[in-house]
C-alpha positions in Angstrom: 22.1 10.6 -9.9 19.8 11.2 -12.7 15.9 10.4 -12.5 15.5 12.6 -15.8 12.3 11.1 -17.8 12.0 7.8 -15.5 8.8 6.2 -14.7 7.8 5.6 -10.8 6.2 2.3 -11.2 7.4 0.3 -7.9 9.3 0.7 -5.0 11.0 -2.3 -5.7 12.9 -0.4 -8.7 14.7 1.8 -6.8 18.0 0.8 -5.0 18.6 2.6 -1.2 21.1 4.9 -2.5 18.5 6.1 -5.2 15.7 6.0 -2.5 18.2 8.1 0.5 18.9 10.9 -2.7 15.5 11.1 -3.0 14.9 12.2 0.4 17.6 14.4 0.1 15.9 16.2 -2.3 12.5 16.2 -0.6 14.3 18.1 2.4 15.9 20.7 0.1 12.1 21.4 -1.2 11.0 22.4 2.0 12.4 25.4 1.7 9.9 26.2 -1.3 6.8 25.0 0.3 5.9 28.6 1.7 8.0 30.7 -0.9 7.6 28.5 -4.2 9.5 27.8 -6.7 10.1 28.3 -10.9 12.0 24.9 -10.8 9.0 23.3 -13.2 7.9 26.6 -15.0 6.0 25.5 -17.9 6.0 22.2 -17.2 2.3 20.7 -17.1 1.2 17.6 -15.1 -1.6 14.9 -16.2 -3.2 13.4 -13.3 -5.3 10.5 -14.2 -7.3 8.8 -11.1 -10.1 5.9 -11.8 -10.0 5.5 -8.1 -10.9 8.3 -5.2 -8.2 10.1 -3.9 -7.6 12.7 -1.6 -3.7 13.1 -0.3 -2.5 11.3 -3.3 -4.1 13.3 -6.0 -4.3 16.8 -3.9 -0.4 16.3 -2.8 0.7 15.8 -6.6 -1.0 18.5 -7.3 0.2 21.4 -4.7 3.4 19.8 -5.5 3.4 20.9 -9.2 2.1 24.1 -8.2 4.5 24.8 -5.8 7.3 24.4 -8.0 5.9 26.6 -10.8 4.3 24.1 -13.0 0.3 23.3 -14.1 -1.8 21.0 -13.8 -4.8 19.2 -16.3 -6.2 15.8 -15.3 -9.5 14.4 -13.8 -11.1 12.6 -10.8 -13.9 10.8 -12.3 -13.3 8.8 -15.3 -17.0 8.9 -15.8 -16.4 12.8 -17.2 -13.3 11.7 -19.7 -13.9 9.6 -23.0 -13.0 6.2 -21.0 -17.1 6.2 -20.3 -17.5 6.2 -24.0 -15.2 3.0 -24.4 -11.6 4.6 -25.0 -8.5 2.4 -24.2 -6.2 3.2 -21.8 -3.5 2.9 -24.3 -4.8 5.1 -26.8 -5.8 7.7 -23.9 -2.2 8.2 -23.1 -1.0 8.3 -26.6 -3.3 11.4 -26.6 -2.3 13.0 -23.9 1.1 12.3 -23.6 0.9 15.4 -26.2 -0.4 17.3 -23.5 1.4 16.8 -20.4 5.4 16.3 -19.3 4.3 13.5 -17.1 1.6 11.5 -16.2 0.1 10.6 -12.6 -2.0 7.1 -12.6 -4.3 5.9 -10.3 -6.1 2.3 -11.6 -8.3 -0.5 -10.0 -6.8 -2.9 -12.6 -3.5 -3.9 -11.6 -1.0 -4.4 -14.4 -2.8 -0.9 -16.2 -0.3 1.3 -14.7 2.7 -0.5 -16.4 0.7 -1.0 -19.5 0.5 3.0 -19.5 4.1 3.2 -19.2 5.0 0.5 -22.3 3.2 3.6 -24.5 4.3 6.4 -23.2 6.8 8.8 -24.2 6.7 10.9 -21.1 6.9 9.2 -17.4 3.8 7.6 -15.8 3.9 7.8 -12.2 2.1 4.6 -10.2 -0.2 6.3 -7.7 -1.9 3.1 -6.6 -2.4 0.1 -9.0 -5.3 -2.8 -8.3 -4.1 -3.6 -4.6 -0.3 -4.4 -5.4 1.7 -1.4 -5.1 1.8 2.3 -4.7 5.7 3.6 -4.7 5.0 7.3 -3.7 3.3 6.7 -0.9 6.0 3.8 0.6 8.1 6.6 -0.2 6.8 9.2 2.0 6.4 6.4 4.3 9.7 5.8 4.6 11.0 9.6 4.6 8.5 10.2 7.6 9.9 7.6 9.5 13.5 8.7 8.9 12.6 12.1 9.7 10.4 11.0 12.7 13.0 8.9 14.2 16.2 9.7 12.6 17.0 6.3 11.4 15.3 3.4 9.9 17.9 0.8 10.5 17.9 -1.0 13.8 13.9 -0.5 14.6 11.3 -3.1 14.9 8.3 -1.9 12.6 4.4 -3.1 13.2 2.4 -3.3 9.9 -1.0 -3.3 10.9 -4.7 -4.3 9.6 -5.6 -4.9 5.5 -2.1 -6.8 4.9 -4.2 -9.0 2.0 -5.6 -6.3 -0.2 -3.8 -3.3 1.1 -1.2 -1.7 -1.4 0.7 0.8 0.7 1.6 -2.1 3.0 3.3 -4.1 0.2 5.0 -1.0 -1.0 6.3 -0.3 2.6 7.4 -3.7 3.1 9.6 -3.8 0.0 10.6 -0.3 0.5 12.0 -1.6 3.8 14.0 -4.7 3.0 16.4 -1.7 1.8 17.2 -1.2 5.8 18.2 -3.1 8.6 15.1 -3.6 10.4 12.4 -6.5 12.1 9.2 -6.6 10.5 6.2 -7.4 12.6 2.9 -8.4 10.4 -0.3 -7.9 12.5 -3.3 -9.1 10.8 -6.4 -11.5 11.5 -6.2 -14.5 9.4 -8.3 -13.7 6.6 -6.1 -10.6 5.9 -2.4 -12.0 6.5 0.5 -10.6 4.3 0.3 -12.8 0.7 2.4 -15.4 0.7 4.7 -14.2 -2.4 5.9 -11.1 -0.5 6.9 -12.9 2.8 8.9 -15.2 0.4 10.6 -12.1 -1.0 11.2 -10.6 2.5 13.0 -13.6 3.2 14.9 -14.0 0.8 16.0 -10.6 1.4 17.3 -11.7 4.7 14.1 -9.7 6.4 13.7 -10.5 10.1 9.6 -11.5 9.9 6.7 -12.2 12.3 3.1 -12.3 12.2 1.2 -12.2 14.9 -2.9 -11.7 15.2 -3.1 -9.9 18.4 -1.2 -5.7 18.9 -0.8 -6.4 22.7 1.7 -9.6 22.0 4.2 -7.4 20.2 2.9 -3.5 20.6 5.7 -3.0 23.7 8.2 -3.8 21.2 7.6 -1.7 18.2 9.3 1.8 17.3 6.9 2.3 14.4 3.4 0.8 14.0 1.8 1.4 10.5 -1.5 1.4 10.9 -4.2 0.7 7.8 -7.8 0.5 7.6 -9.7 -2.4 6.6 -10.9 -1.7 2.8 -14.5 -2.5 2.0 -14.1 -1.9 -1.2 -11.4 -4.4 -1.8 -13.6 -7.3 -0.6 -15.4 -9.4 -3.1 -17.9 -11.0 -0.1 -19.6 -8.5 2.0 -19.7 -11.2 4.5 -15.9 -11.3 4.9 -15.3 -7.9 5.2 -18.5 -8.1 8.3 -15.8 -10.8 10.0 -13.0 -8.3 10.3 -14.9 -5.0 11.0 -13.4 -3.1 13.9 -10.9 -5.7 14.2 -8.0 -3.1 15.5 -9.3 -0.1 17.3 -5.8 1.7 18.7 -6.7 4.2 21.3 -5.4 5.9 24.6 -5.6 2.6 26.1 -3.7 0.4 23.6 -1.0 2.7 23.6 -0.4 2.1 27.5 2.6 -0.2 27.1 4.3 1.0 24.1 7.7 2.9 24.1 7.9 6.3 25.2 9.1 6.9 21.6 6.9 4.8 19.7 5.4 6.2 16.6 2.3 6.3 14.9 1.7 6.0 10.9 -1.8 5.9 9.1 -2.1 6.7 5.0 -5.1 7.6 5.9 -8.3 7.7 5.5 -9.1 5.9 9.0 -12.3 4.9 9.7 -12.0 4.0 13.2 -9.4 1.9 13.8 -7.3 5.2 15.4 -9.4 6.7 18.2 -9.7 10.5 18.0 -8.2 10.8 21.7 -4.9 9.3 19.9 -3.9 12.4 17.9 -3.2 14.7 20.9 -0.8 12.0 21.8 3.4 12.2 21.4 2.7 9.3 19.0 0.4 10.3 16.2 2.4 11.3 13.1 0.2 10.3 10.9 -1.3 14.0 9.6 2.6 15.0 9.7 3.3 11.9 7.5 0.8 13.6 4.8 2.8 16.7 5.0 6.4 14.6 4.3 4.3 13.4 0.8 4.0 16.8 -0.2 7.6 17.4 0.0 8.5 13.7 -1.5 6.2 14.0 -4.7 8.2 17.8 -5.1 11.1 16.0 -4.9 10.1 13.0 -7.4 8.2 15.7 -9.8 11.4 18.2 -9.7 14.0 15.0 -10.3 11.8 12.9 -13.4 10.6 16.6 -15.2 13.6 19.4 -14.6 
């Protein structure tokens, strides 16, 4: 299967055979997270983020280290010539020149696949506006598989910012690859938007949505949790309505499955309780490790 020069722009361009070789891959590059590896040597990676990042823009990078490769990029467009009014277009036509592939994090959506209509090297999507982010639903997806050993046949919760929240989109596609029930939980003002639910269904996706965790939480094998984004919000006073609407702690988890699972991309800010992650069900900081090994994967299949 050959990946060789392909842009990552959504999950929704990759098939589940093309999706299960990927996490073939990632598995084989855990054997070079420790030793390394020369598979990229002299290969060099942009990494372009207009947004902050942490595990996104850190994990793309060990990645390309750990396989042998460099890194150039920045963190704060603020430092780059886009604060003195260069395009986006004419920013990658530059430094296309000086990278094998490019990593793209925008608040506009639609910029990422503009990037990639002008590019001669692939763009990866690392989060666009608050439609999709590919890599992460696929490290979603891998940590699941590994976590459980399946993803067909499980009921899976998707939990808190379903409105503006990217990685939830990208997850939900992701899964209409697999046999499974999807379970939206969100208050009203931040239900799932209406054009994906018509997609899932057309898919044949078992849906619910539900406002309340403790109707459904007994019947879930995974529940995805995601903060509520402040950012994302253009009325302060909405966001004030839906603050601290999920808080999952010791307590919640009372009544869920001995083998229930817990996901977060994290960052949280307070809607998992610290007292969770001693628990048999937090996976969430494991989950950040499977993205390491999924971006090795993706960098070592589009680049080598």
């Amino acid at each position: 299967m050959d990946f060789s020069g392909r842009h990552i722009m959504s999950i929704q361009d990759f098939s589940r055979d093309e999706l299960e070789h990927i996490f073939k891959v990632a598995s084989e590059m855990e054997n070079y997270v420790k030793t390394g590896s020369d598979i990229l040597k002299n290969r060099i990676l942009a990494t372009l983020f207009f947004e902050p990042s942490t595990r996104t823009r850190l994990s793309f990078t060990s990645a390309m280290y750990r396989l042998g490769g460099n890194v150039l990029g920045f963190d704060d467009p603020k430092m780059s010539s886009f604060k003195k009014g260069e395009t986006l277009v004419d920013s990658i036509r530059v430094i296309e020149s000086y990278a094998d592939a490019i990593v793209i994090r925008h608040t506009i959506e639609g910029s990422v696949t503009l990037a990639a209509e002008y590019s001669n090297v692939p763009i990866i999507n690392a989060g666009s506006g608050t439609l999709g982010h590919p890599t992460q639903a696929m490290l979603d997806l891998f940590s699941i598989l590994r976590e459980k050993n399946t993803i067909d046949g499980l009921t899976i919760g998707i939990l808190g910012d379903l409105k503006f929240g990217r990685t939830v989109k990208s997850l939900a596609y992701g899964l209409a690859n697999y046999d499974v029930k999807l379970v939206f939980i969100a208050p009203e003002l931040l239900r799932m938007r209406q054009d994906v639910l018509e997609d899932l269904s057309e898919a044949g996706k078992s849906i619910r949505e539900v406002s309340e965790l403790d109707e459904i939480i007994s019947d879930l094998d995974v529940l995805y949790v995601t903060r509520i984004q402040e950012e994302r919000f253009p009325d302060p006073s909405e966001y004030e309505k839906v603050k601290g609407f999920y808080v999952i702690d010791r307590r919640t988890l009372k009544s869920t499955k001995e083998d229930l699972i817990i996901l977060h991309p994290l960052p949280r800010v307070g809607e998992i309780a610290k007292d969770v992650d001693s628990t048999k069900h937090a996976r969430y900081f494991k989950q950040s490790y499977y993205g390491l090994v999924v971006r090795m994967a993706l960098l070592s299949l589009i680049m080598s």
